[in-house]
DRENTIPA-989731 format. One record per residue (C-alpha): x, y, z. Coordinates in steps of 0.05 Angstrom, whole numbers, plus 5000, padded with zeros to 4 digits. Last residue first. Layout:
N
XYZ...
//
This chain:
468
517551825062514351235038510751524999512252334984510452364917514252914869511453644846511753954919512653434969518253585012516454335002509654225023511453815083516754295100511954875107506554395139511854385200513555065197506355265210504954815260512155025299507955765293502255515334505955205387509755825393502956225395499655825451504056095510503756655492495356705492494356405559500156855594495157505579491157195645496157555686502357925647503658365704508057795738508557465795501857155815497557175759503356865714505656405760497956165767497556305691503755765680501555275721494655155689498055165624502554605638497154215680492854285619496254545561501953995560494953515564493053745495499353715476500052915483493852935457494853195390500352605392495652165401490852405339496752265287498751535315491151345333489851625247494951215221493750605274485250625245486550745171490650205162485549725120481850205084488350705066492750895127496051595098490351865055485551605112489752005173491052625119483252735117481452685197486352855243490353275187484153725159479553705208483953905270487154425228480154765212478954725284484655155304482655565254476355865266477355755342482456245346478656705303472656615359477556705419478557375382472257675370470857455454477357775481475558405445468158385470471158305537475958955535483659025529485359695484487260225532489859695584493759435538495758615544489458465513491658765443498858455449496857855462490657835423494958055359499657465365494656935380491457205312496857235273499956505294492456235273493556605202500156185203496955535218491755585178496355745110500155205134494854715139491754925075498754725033500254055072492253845061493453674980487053294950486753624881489954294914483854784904478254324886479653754953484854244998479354854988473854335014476454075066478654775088472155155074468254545122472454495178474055365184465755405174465154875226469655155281466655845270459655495290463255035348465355675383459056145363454855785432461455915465461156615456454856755461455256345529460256835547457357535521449657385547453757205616450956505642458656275633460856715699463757395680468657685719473457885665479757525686476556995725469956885697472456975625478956595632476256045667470455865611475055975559480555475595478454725562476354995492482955515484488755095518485454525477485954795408492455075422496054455451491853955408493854315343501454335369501153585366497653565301503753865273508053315314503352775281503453025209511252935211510452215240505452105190510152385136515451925150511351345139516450665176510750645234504850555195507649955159510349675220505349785255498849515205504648945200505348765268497748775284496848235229492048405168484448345182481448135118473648305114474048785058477948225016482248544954485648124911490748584878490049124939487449774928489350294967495050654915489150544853483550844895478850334902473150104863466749954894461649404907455849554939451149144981451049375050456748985073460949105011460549825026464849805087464149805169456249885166452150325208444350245226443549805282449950075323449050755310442250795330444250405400450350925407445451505396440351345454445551155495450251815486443952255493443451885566450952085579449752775572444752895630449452555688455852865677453253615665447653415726455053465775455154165764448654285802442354545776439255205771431055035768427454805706420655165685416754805633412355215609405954895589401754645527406254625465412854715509416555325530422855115562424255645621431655675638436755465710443555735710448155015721443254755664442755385619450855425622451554655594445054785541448455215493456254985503454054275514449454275448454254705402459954235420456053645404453453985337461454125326462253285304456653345246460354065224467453685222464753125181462953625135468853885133472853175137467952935072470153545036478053355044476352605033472252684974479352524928481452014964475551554951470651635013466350935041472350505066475551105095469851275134470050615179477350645193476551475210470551355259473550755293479851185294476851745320471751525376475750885408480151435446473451585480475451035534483051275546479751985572474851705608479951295649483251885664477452245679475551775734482251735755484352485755477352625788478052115837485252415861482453075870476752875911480652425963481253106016474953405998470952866012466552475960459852695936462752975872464652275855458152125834458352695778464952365755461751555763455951825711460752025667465951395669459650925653457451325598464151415572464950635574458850445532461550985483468150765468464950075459460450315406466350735374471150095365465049655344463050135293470050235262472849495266475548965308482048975274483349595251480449915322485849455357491549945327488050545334486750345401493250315425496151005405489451345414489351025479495051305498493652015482487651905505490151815573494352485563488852845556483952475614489952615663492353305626484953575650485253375714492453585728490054255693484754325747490154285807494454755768488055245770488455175837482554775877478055045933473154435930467154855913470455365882474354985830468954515813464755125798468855395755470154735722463954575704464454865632470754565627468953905647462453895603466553845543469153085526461752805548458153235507463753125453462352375453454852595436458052855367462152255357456551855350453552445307457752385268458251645253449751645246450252095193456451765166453051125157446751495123450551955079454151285051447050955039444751594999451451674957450750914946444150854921447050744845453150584843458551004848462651454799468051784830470852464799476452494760483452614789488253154754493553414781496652754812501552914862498052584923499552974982498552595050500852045029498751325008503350764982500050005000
//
């Protein structure tokens, strides 16, 4: 198998599939997204909670970030280890299993809540932990069982839209998570329905039972590859095997091996990585920074504007870069990815400064720019997690490449939790940068991103990179 994150041809046609295909395949990935979608519910609620959390145990922001690296950095490993057991038990059993644990780990977080003050800490880091390492089934099982179903060149648009289905659970926490700990009136057909303020520990409890509903839909309705509902379909010519079996499940040392001697996955990984320390040092600390710096709690019309726009910026930057690297640059993500990266780098650059003035730091100026941040941020995450992971894995790797690529975003996404949780309470305390510290130390992680897709454009510009 040779497949690489830029394929030099200039010219592919367009697949032609049978007919009923195109409405079968929306199906499967229907019910894919929004699988993954409820898995945000349960990824999210943490930092919307975690002002309360904070207060009512007393803990540092450091104290938070060792939660937050604990179910970051167990992903990271489970993305690692998973990917690699997702290709052989396959995409929807990988994701259905993911979810049946995050239920379980969700409701055991809210239950913890009960516990002393002294063990609380520790519970949290192991309940989250273990969360953490159980929604590591999500993006590989999702990516192995997509790849099957997308030719190369609708991988870029299908990661977009993809990246909208995955945002709606974003959208959902973000709107309904502050209405929950603030209490709302739900007008109904006949009656108001007037729900009280609840406490944190309900954002563990509520999302869960959207995750059983949707797993159990999932389950009945999604198949792994065409071939099982029916269809027969040509391959790309690069994933297509001389005699081809959709059920073969090739040995764990070779899908390793194989995935392990790509250069450019290992080169996509470490840009990812510096995706998952800017993407999460904004999602996981938004809530924080706005309540602490600007003393507004997340049932402020400006905050929960803010995050309720979050996921919607994220899914216009998902959906113009998948499909700008498709028509644009025939299937090329290197050249987007940069272009991201270095408008990101801007934009982290520009807050700093901005926010670091007294005569021009303000809320609303904090809010325009979190939003840019998480225009392309998230337009990163599509691109590589999702679209280079198939080009590099093909159907029958698809699962390691993309646990190998989506690890490492980990791996930073914990450095900005305990890391970045230190860092502003030395920053707060000692110096006059204060809050300000959130926004440097994303930007060098930003620019490495941008460097990093630099050289995989060069390195690939007019020659193929497999094997590389």
């Amino acid at each position: 198998m040779s497949t690489s994150i830029n394929s030099p041809e200039t010219d592919q046609a367009a697949a032609v599939h049978p007919p009923g295909f195109r409405a079968r395949r929306g199906l499967n990935w229907f019910m894919l997204g929004l699988m993954y979608a409820s898995y945000y519910m349960c990824r999210y609620n943490l930092a919307i909670a975690a002002p309360r959390i904070l207060e009512q145990f007393g803990l540092s922001r450091t104290q938070y970030g060792m939660i937050s690296s604990a179910r970051n950095w167990a992903y990271a490993f489970g993305q690692f280890v998973n990917g690699l057991l997702t290709d052989r038990l396959g995409g929807k059993q990988a994701m259905a299993l993911g979810a049946v644990l995050t239920i379980l780990l969700n409701v055991l977080f809210g239950m913890a809540s009960f516990a002393g003050a002294g063990s609380v800490l520790l519970l949290f880091i192991i309940i989250r932990g273990g969360d953490g390492y159980a929604q590591a089934f999500g993006a590989p099982g999702m990516v192995k069982a997509n790849t099957a179903w997308f030719p190369r060149n609708e991988r870029g648009r299908f990661a977009g839209v993809f990246g909208l289905m995955i945002q709606f659970g974003l959208i959902m926490i973000n709107s309904f998570g502050p209405l929950l700990l603030a209490g709302c009136t739900i007008p109904l057909l006949i009656v108001t329905l007037q729900l009280p303020a609840l406490h944190w520990r309900w954002l563990f409890w509520i999302p869960p039972c959207v995750v059983a509903v949707v797993v159990l839909l999932m389950y009945l309705t999604v198949r792994n590859y065409p071939e099982e509902a029916g269809f027969h379909v040509t391959h790309d010519a690069d994933e297509q095997d001389e005699d081809d079996d959709h059920e073969e499940k090739l040995p764990l040392s070779v899908v390793f091996k194989t995935i392990a001697r790509k250069k450019m996955v290992w080169v996509t990984a470490c840009a990812y990585f510096c995706t998952g320390v800017v993407r999460t040092a904004q999602f996981e600390w938004m809530w924080l920074y706005f309540e602490q710096e600007w003393k507004m709690p997340s049932s402020t019309a400006l905050v929960a504007a803010t995050g309720a726009l979050m996921p919607l910026t994220a899914v216009i930057g998902s959906l113009s870069s998948g499909f700008i690297s498709d028509l644009l640059f025939n299937g090329k993500r290197a050249p987007v990815a940069m272009l991201l990266y270095g408008l990101e780098s801007a934009a982290i650059l520009l807050a700093a400064l901005l926010l670091g003035n007294s005569v021009t730091a303000s809320a609303g100026l904090a809010a325009v720019m979190t939003l840019i941040i998480s225009f392309t941020c998230n337009s990163t995450h599509s691109i590589l997690g999702t679209a280079a992971a198939m080009d590099l894995g093909g159907r029958k790797m698809a699962g390691f490449a993309a646990g190998v690529i989506d690890s490492f975003q980990y791996i930073g996404a914990g450095l900005a939790g305990i890391g970045l949780g230190a860092v502003i309470d030395w920053a707060v305390k000692n110096t006059a940068l204060g809050w300000t510290a959130w926004f440097w130390f994303m930007l060098p992680f930003s620019a490495m991103g941008m460097l990093l897709m630099a050289y995989v454009w060069w390195r690939s510009a007019g020659r193929n990179v497999t094997g590389a």
